[in-house]
C-alpha positions as CSV (number, residue, x, y, z in Angstrom):
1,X,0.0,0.0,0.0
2,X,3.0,2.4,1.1
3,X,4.6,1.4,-2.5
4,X,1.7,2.7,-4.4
5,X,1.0,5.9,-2.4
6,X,5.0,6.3,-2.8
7,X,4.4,5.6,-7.2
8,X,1.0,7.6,-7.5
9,X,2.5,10.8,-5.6
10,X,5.8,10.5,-7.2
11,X,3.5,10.8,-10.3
12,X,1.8,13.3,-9.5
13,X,4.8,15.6,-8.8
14,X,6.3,14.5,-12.4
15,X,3.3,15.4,-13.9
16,X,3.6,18.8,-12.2
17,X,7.0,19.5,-13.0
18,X,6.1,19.1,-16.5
19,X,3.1,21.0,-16.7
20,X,5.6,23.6,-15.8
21,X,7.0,24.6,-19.0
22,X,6.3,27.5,-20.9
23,X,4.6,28.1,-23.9
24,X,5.0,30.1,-26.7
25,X,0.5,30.9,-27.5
26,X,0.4,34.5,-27.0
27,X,-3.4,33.6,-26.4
28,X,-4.7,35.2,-23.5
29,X,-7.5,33.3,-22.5
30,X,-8.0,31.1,-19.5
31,X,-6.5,27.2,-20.2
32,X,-8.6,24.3,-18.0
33,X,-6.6,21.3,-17.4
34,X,-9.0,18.5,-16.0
35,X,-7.3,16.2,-14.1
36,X,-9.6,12.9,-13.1
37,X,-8.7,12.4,-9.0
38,X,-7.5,9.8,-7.4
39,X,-8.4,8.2,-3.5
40,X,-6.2,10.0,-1.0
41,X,-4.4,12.3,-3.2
42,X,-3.9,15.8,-2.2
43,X,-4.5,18.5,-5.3
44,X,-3.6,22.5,-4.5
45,X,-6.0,24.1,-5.7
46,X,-6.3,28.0,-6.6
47,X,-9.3,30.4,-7.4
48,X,-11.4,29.7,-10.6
49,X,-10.7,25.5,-10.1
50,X,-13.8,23.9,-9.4
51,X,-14.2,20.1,-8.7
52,X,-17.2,18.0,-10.2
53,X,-18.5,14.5,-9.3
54,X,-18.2,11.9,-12.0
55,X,-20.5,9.6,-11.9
56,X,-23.8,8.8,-10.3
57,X,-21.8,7.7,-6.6
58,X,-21.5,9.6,-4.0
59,X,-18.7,12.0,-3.8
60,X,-17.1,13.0,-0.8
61,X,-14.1,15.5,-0.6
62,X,-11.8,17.0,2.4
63,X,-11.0,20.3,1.8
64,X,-7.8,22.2,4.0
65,X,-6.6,25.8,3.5
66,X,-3.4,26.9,5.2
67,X,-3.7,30.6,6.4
68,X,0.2,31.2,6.3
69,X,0.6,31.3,2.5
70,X,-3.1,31.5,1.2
71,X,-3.0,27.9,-0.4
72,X,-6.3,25.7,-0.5
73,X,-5.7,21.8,-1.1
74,X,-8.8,19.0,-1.8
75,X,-8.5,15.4,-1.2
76,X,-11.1,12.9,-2.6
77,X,-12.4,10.6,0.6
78,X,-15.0,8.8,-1.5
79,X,-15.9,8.0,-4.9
80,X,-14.9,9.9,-8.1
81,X,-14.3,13.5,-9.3
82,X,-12.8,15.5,-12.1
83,X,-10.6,18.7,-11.0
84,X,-11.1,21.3,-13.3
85,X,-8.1,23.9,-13.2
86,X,-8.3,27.2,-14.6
87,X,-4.7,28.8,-15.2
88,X,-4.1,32.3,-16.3
């Protein structure tokens, strides 16, 4: 169980890291990246994301905000959900 927290988070972070490039669209729109969540994964999550059941289950989420730095994380506790991200 430890092994595959350890591969989905380590996932996660790559997956992060390469959504970190820049681009060269001059477009100044709003992108959404939807991201399907997983069970026990902690997303950060900023103003303008929004998170949507998927699926006719029931959808519990934990939500935490840390008042130091202003940052705002969801976890999925139960069933499934799509995290839609708006970036600027």
């Amino acid at each position: 169980m430890k092994r595959l927290l350890f591969v989905v988070l380590a996932f996660v972070m790559a997956a992060g890291i390469a959504g970190c490039g820049s681009s060269s669209d001059s477009d100044s729109s709003p992108s959404t990246g939807i991201i399907a969540m997983e069970l026990g994964v902690e997303y950060q999550v900023n103003s303008g994301d929004r998170v949507e059941p998927d699926g006719a289950d029931s959808t519990e989420v934990s939500v935490r905000h840390v008042f130091e730095d202003d940052t705002k994380y969801v976890t999925l506790l139960s069933g499934s959900a799509l995290l839609h991200q708006s970036t600027p």
